[in-house]
N, C-alpha and C positions, 0 to 999 in steps of 0.2 A: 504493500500500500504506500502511497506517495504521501509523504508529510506536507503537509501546508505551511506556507511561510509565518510567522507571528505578523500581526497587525504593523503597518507603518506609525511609530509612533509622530513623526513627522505630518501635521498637517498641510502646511504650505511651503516653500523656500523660491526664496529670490534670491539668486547667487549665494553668496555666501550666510545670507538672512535666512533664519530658520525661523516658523512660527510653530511650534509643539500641541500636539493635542490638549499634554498636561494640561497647558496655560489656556487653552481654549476652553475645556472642559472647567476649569476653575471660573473662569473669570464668565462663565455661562451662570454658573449657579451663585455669584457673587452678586450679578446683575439680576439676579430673578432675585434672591433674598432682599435686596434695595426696594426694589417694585413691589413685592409683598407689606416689607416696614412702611413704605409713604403711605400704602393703600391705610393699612392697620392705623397708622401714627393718625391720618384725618379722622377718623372715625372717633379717635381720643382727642381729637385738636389738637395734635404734638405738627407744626409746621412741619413741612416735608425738608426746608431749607436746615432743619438739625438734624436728618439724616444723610443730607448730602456733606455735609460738613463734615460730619462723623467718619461717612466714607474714606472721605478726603486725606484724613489723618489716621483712620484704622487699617485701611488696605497696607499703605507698605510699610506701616509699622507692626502690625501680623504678617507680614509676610518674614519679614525681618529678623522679628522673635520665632515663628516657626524654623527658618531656618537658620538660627543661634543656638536653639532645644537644640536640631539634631546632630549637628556640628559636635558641639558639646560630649554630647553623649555617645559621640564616635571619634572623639578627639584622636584616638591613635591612627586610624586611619589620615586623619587630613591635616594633623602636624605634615606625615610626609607627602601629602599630595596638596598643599596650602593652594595652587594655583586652582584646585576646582572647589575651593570654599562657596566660592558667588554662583554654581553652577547650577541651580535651583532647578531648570528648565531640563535634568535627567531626574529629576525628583530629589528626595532626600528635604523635608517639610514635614513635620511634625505637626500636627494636628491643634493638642495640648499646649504648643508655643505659642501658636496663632489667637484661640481663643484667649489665653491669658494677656497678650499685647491686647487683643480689642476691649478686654475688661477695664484693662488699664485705659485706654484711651478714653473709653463712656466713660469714666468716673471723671474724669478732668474735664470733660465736657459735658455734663451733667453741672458740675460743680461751676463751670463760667459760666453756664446759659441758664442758670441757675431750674433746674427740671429736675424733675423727680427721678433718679437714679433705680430704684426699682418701678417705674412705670417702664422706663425706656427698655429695662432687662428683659420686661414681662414682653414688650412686643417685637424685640429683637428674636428675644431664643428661639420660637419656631422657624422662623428663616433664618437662622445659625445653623438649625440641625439640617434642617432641607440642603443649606450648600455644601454641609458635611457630605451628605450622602450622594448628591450628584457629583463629591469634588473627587469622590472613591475611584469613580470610573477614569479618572487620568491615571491612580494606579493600577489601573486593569491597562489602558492602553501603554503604558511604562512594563507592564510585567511584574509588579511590584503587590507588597501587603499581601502575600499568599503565604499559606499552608505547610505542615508536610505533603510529602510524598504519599500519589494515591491513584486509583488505576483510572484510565476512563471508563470502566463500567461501574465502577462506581459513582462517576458524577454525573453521568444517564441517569442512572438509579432514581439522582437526587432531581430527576426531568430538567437538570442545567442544559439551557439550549446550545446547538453544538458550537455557534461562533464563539460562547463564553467558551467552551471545552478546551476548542482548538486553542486559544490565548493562554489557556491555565499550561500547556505543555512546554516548561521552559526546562531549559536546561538539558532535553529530552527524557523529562519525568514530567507527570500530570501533575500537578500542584492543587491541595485545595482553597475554593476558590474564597478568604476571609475578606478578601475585600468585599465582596458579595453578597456576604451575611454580614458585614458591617453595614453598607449602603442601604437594605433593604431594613434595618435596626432601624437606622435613620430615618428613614422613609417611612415607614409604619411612626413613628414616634414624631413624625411633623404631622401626620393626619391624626392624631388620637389629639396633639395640643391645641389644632385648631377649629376640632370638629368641638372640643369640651370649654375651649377657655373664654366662650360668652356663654356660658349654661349659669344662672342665677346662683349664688349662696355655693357653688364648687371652689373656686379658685381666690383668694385674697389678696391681695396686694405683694410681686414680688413670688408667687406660689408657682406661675406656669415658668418662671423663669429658674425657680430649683425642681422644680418637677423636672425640666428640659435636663437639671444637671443630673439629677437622680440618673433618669432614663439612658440617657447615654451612658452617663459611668459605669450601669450595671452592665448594660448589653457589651461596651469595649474590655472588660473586664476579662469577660467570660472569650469572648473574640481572642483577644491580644493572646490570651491562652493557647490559641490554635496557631497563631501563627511562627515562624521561624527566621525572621528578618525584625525582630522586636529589639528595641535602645535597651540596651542593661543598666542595671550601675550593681558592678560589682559580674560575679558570675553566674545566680542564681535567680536575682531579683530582676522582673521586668519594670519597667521607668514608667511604664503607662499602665500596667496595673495596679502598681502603689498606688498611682494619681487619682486612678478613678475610687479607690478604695479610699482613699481620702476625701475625693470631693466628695462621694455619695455618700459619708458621712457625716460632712460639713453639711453639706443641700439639707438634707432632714433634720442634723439637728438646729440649722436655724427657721425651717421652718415649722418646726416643732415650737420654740422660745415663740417665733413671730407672733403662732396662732394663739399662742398662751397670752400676748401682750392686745391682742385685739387690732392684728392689723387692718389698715381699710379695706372693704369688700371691693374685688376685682371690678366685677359689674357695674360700680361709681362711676368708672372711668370709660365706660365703654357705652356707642346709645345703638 
């Protein structure tokens, strides 16, 4: 049987000008998350002009911080390869870097425009996870965020349609596919916040926005587990399961204190 070549990660070039699926596929679900927060933000009367702002200043400062995370946490490799530090555009973006730079960024911009810091988190986090999960598929066209080794009848099995198949065969081993079950985490977890987070007396002030951290922590947790290309520290510990094991701590127990303090009902701010 004749193997098929892996995907062109390459979507366009002009001479020596490359344009990368990766960056296409990101900057897709970056531009749909903006268009969801304006749509959200009027509905609350948050000016659309504070999320373009926000853009402005969170894009390549998460981009930045994700790729400082991975850097980082694979520092022996790129001590000796310093010239592909900046090389973002074959992957190597951490997830976990990204969201913590745009936390950082809302909070200072919350803090000048003087806006409710948990209003803004609440209507941000669903189109966080959404670009999360669309942003998976640049590692599927990179080859990256997979599995051990596993057969392709086995990911028939799983009815994975065969063009995800043929991509998962790197290496000439079938890989399973965790980008996939991360993406589709994601994915399931942007329609349960936005099918629930105007239902009356559910959600308070600040709650869809640790719900969003809750949900993902748990599902990347369990994920990161499967896969074989995960940031360590040290030789045993993965770097992104501590994190989410930490955050989904944090998430519940501040929304735990919140609800005890009587925070504002969600529905206040929403008509």
């Amino acid at each position: 049987m004749t193997l098929k070549a892996a995907l062109n990660p390459i979507a366009l070039q002009f001479g020596p000008f490359e344009i990368h699926w990766y960056g296409v596929i990101i900057a897709t679900g970056v531009m749909l998350a903006l268009w969801l927060a304006v749509r959200e933000g009027r509905r609350q009367e948050i000016s659309e002009d504070y999320f373009y702002d926000y853009l402005l200043w969170a894009l390549p400062i998460a981009i930045i911080c994700a790729r400082l995370y991975y850097v980082t946490f694979q520092w022996s490799y790129y001590a000796a390869h310093p010239g592909e530090i900046i090389a973002i555009w074959d992957g190597g973006i951490a997830i976990y870097g990204a969201i913590i730079g745009g936390f950082i960024v809302l909070y200072f911009l919350c803090r000048s425009r003087h806006l409710s810091f948990w209003q803004m988190l609440d209507v941000i986090a669903p189109t966080v996870i959404l670009a999360q999960g669309i942003g998976r598929w640049g590692n599927f066209m990179n080859q990256e965020a997979f599995g051990v080794v596993t057969t392709r009848a086995a990911l028939v099995a799983q009815h994975i349609p065969g063009w995800i198949i043929q991509q998962m065969d790197i290496g000439g081993h079938y890989r399973v596919p965790t980008f996939l079950y991360e993406s589709l985490w994601d994915l399931l977890g942007f329609v349960l916040l936005v099918s629930l987070r105007h239902r009356r007396h559910l959600f308070r002030r600040g709650e869809v926005f640790l719900t969003y951290v809750m949900w993902y922590s748990f599902g990347r947790f369990f994920i990161e587990g499967m896969r074989t290309d995960s940031l360590m520290l040290g030789s045993v510990i993965r770097v992104s399961q501590l994190l989410s094991l930490v955050f989904f701590i944090v998430a519940l127990g501040l929304l735990i204190i919140r609800r005890r303090r009587g925070t504002v009902p969600w529905y206040e701010h929403s008509k």
